[in-house]
N, C-alpha and C positions, 0 to 999 in steps of 0.2 A: 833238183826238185825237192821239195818240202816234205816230209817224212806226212804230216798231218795235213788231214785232207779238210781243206775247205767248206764247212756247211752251214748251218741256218739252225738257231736256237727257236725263233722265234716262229713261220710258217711260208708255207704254201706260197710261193711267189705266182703262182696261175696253174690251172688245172681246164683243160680241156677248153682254153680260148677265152675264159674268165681273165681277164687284166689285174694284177695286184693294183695299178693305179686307180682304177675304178669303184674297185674292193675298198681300197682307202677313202675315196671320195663319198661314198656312200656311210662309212665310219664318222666322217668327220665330224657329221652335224651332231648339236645340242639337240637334247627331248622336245623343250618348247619352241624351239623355232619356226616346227611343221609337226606339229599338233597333229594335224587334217592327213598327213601323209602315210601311208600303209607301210608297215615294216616288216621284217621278219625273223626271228630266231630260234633258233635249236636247242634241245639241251638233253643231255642222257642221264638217266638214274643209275645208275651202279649200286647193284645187292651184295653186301656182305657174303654170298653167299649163292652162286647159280643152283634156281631150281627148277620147278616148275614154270612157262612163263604166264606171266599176271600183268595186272594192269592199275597203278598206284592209284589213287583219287589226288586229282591236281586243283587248282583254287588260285584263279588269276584274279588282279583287280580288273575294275570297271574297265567296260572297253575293250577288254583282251579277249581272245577266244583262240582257243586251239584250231590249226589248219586242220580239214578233214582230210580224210582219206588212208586207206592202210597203207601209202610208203610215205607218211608222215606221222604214225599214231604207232610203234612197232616195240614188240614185246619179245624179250629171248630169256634165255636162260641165264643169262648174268647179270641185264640190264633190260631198261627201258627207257625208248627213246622218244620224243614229241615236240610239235613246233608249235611255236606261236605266232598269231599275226595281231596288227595292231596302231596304234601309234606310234612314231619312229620316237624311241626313246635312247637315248647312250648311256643315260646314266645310269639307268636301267628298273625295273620294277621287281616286287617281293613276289615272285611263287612259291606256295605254300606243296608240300606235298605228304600226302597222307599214305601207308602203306604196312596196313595191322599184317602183324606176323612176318613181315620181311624185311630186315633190319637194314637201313638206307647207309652203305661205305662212303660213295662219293659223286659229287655230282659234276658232269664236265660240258665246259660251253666254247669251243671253239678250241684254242689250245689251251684252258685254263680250267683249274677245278674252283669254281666259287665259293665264298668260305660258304660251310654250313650252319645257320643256326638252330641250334635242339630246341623243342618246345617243351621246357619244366615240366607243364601239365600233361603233355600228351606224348609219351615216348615213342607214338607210331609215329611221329609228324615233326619233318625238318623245313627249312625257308633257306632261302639265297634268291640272291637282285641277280636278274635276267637282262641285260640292257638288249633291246631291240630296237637293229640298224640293219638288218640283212634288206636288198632294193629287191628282194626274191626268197623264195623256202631255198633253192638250188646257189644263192651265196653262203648257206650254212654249211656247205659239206666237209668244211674243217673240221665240225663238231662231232660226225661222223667216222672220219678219216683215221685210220690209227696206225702212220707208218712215217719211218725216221727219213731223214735226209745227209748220209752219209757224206756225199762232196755236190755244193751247189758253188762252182765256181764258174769263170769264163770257159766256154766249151763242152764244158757238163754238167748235166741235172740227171741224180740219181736217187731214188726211192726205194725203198723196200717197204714193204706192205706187213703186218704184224696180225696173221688173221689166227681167230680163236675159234675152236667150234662152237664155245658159248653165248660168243658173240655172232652167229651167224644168221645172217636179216634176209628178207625175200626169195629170191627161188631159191637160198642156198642151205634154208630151213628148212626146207622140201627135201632135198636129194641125200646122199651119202658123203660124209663130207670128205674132202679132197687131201685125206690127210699128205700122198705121198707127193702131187702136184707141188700142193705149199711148199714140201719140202726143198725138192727139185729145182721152184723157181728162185731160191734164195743161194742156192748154191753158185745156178749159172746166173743171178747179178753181179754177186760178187768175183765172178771168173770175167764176165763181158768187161767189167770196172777195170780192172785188173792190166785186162789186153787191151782197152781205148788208151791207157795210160802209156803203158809199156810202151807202143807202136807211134804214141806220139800223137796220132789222130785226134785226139782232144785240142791240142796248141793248134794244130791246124785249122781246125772250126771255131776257135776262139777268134785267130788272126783275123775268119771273114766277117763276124761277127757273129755266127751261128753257134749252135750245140747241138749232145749227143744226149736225150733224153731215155735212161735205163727204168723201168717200169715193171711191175707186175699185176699180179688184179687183185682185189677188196674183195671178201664174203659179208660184208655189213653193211654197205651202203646201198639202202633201197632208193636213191637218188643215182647211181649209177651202178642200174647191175648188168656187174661185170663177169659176164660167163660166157662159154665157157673158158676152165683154164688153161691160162695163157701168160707172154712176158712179151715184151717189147726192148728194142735198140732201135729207136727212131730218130729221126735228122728233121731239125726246124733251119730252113734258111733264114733266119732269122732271131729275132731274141726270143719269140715265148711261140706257142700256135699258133697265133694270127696268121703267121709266117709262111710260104709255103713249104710243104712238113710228107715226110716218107715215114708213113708210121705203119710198121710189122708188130702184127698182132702171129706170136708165134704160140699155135696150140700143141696142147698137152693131151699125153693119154695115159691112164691110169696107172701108168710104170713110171710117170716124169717125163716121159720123151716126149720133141718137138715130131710132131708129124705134117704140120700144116701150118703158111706161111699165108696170111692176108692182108697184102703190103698195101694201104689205103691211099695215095696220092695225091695231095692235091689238083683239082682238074682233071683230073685220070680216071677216076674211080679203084676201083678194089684191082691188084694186081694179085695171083693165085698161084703160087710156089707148093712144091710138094718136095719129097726126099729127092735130091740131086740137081731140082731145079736153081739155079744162079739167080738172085736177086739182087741185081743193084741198085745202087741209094746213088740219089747225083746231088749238085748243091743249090741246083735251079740260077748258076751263073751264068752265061751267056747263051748261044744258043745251040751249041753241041747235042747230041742225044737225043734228035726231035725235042729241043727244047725245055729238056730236061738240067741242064748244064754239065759240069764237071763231075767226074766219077768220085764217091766219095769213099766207100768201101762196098765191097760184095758178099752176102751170107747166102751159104748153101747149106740146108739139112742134112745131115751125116744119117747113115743107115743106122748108126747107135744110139741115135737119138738125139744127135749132141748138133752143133752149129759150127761150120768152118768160117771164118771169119776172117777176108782178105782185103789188105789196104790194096792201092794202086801203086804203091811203092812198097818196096824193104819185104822183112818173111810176112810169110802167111802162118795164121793162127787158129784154132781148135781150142771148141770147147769137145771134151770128147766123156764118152763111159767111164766110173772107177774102175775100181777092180774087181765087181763083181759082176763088170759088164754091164750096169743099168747106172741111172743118174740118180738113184734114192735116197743116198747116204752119202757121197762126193760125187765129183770130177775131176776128172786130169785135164790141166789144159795144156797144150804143145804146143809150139814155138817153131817155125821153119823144119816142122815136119817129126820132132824130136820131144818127146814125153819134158814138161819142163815142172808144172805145178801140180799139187792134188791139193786142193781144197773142198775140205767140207765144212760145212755149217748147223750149228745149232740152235735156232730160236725157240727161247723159255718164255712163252707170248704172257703169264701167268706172273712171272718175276721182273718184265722189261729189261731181259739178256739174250743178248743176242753173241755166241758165239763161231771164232772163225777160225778154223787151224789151216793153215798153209804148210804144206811140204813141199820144199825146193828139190824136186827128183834130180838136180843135175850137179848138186852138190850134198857133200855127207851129212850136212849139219840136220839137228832136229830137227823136229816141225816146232812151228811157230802158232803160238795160240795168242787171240786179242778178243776180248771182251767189252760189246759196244751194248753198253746202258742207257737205257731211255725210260720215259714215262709210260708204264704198261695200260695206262688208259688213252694217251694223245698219243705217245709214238716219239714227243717231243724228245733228242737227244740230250743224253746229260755228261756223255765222255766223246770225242773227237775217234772217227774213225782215221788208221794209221793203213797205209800202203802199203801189202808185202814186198813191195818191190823200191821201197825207199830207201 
């Protein structure tokens, strides 16, 4: 196996049943071809500087008009965010933006920052071309989105989400922010990654043509809010959502721990797991399991908060408590019952570092540290994440 894992420079191959094919098709067209046709796009202001939050003076040409509504008009502490509708353009149009006393860093449109140009006369007031192509507000939510894509290969699609309290948009502006959840859930990605690899269960859902989708939840995106928090290891029989799909939504409670398991079904509806209860994932192939098909792995929530995680072959695996007893700062993950890794994580959401130390508890050697860089406003990766088990 390849020490470097497999990912994506560039984005978002689908998100919640959205088709990249579609995405593209919608891309494709020239400005003037359809004039007449309604478009859409996003784009966020980024302040030199989180303060108070405010609201720029923006300056569209003719024709354009900003979407209404406040989960499309949204103001935080480090940035502001707003959409456009309009004629479908690609090549794109000049918005102007004006914002006395808040000195404008960077502006970002999907996974790209557009150059900006200063206006000599007016130091409060920068420009950059917008092209609008979105077939909906809800095909922007790249623009939104600001989390890397460690391995997107056959079998697996893996995410981590890169949330800032400065950046935090809709009800998550409201509440207490989740500092120790965030934490928690990037630890057990990188532990669940870890053991779909190890156990081989990846190659397997590759073979049928499906994957093992790793996930967490967004604090910024007022297009999909995502509360409370929670993480997923979901199964698409298939290549993307469309597909039929076991998707566990595993929530958190203020310590990091899982307490609550709402496995969504295709055709089923919501199945309701708690601490002990067995949840299994099938692959939806023939007609085994009331028609659910083949067993594909089973998670049980641990009383420590952690997740047991068992194939239908070979050991059984654990994501379990550090050694402080909670999940806030590491995890040990075990192996056929036997203490194997501790990893914790660091995410510097501020700098785009994300770091990972791994300790093989079953051998003397140090722990292992890797450091996965990315663009701290897309999330876009700029270093290869590596396997501790390579």
């Amino acid at each position: 196996m390849s020490g470097t894992i497999p990912g994506t420079l560039s984005r978002r191959a689908l998100l919640g049943g959205v088709s990249a094919a579609g995405l593209s098709l919608a891309l494709s067209s020239g400005g003037s071809a359809a004039a007449a046709e309604v478009a859409y796009a996003a784009f966020r202001v980024v302040r030199a500087c989180p303060g108070e939050p405010g609201r720029p003076e923006i300056t569209l040409p003719e024709g354009y008009t900003l979407v209404p509504g406040e989960k499309y008009a949204v103001a935080g502490r480090a940035e502001f965010y707003a959409f456009v509708q309009g004629p479908r353009n690609t090549v794109g149009i000049e918005v102007s933006v004006r914002w006395p006393g808040v000195p404008v860093a960077a502006v970002v449109h999907q996974d790209t920052r557009p150059a900006l140009r200063r206006d000599p006369s007016d130091r409060h007031t920068v420009r950059f071309t917008l092209p609008v192509a979105g077939v909906s507000p809800d095909a922007n939510q790249p623009t939104l989105q600001v989390w890397s894509q460690p391995d997107i290969s056959p079998g697996m699609n893996w995410r981590i989400e890169h949330n800032d309290p400065d950046r935090a948009a809709g009800p998550w502006a409201t509440v207490e922010w989740p500092e120790v959840e965030v934490k928690s859930v990037v630890h057990q990605l990188v532990a669940a990654h870890t053991v779909f690899r190890d156990s081989g269960m990846v190659e397997t859902a590759a073979a049928k043509g499906h994957r093992f989708v790793l996930m967490g939840f967004e604090t910024n995106n007022t297009l999909h809010t995502d509360n409370p928090p929670h993480w997923h290891i979901s199964y698409n029989s298939g290549r993307d959502f469309n597909a039929p799909t076991h998707n566990p939504h595993y929530w958190l409670d203020t310590e990091g721990r899982t307490f609550y398991n709402g496995m969504d079904v295709t055709g089923l509806g919501r199945f309701k797991h708690y601490v002990g209860d067995p949840a299994p994932i099938y692959d939806f192939l023939g007609d085994a399991n009331g028609g659910r098909g083949n067993l594909v792995v089973t998670t049980t929530i641990r009383a420590d908060g952690g997740l047991d995680i068992a194939p239908p072959t070979g050991p059984a695996y654990a994501i379990a408590a550090g050694r402080d007893g909670t999940l806030r700062d590491e995890v040990t993950v075990e192996r056929a019952g036997a203490p194997w890794l501790r990893i914790a994580t660091q995410d510097h959401v501020r700098l785009g570092l994300l770091t990972i130390r791994t300790h093989d508890l079953q051998s003397p050697s140090l722990p292992r540290t890797q450091q996965l860089r990315y663009d701290r406003l897309t999330g876009v990766q700029k270093t290869p994440y590596v396997s501790p088990i390579a």
